[in-house]
C-alpha positions as CSV (number, residue, x, y, z in Angstrom):
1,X,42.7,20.0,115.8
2,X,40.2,16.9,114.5
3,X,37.1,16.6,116.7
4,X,38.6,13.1,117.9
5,X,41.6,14.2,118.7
6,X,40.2,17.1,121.3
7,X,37.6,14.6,123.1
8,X,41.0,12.2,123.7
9,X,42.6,14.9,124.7
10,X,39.5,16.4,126.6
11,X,39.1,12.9,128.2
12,X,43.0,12.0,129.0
13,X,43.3,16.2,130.7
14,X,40.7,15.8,132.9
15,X,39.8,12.1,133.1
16,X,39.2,10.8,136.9
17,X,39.1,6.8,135.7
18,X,39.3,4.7,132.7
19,X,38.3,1.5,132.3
20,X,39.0,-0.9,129.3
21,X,38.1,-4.1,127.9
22,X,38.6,-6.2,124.7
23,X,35.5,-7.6,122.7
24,X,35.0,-11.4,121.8
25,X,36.4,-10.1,118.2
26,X,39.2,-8.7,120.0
27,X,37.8,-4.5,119.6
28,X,39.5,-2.8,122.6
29,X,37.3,-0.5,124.5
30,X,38.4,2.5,126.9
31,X,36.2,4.4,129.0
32,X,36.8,7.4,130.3
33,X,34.7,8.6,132.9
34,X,34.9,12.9,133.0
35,X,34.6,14.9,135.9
36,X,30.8,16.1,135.6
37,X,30.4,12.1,135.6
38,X,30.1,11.6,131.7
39,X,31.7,8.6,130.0
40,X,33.5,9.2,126.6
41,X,34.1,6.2,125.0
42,X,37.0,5.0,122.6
43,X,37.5,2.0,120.7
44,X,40.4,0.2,118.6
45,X,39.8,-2.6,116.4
46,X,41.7,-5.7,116.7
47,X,45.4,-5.9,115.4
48,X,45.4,-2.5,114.7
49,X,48.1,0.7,115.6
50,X,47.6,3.8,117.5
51,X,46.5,5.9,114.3
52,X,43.5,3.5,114.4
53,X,41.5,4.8,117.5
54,X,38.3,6.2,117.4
55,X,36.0,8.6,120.0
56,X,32.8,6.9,120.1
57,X,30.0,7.8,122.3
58,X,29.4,10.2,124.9
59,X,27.3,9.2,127.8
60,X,26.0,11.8,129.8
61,X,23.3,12.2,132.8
62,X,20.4,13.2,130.6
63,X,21.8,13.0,127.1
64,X,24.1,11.5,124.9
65,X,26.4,12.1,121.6
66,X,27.4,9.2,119.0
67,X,30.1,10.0,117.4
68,X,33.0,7.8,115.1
69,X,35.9,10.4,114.6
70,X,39.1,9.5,114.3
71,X,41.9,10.3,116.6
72,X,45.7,10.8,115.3
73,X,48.8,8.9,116.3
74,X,49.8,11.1,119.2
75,X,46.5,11.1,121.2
76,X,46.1,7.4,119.8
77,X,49.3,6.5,121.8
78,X,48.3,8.0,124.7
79,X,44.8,6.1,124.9
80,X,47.0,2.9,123.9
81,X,48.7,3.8,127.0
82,X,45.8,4.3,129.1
83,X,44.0,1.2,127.9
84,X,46.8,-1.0,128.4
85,X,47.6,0.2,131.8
86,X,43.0,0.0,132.8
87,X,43.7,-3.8,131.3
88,X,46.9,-5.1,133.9
């Protein structure tokens, strides 16, 4: 399994909230906030598909990881999912 695809799936297991917003240039952003109270972040740019997410930073109490790895279609749907349901 690709490093993106196990913090989606990391984040969507075990996730207690997600919260997403769209850019002014139309980049959606999900945040996921874990249950040690770290927020993995995601982001899709716009008019894009599911194969196009990416995990992006890791915010942590203390520390934090950058990262920009991909995440394939399946875990990409799911965070679609997610982010379209933390928009409504």
């Amino acid at each position: 399994m690709i490093l993106g695809d196990s913090l989606a799936q990391e984040a969507l297991d075990t996730g207690s909230k997600a919260a997403a917003t769209i850019d002014p240039h139309g980049t959606i952003r999900l945040a996921v906030t874990l249950p040690d109270g770290a927020v993995q972040h995601f982001e899709r740019p716009p008019a894009s598909t599911c194969t196009d997410w990416r995990a992006t930073d890791l915010e942590a109490p203390g520390l934090g990881f950058a990262f920009n790895e991909p995440v394939t279609e399946q875990w990409g749907h799911a965070l679609t999912l997610v982010a379209h349901n933390s928009l409504i």
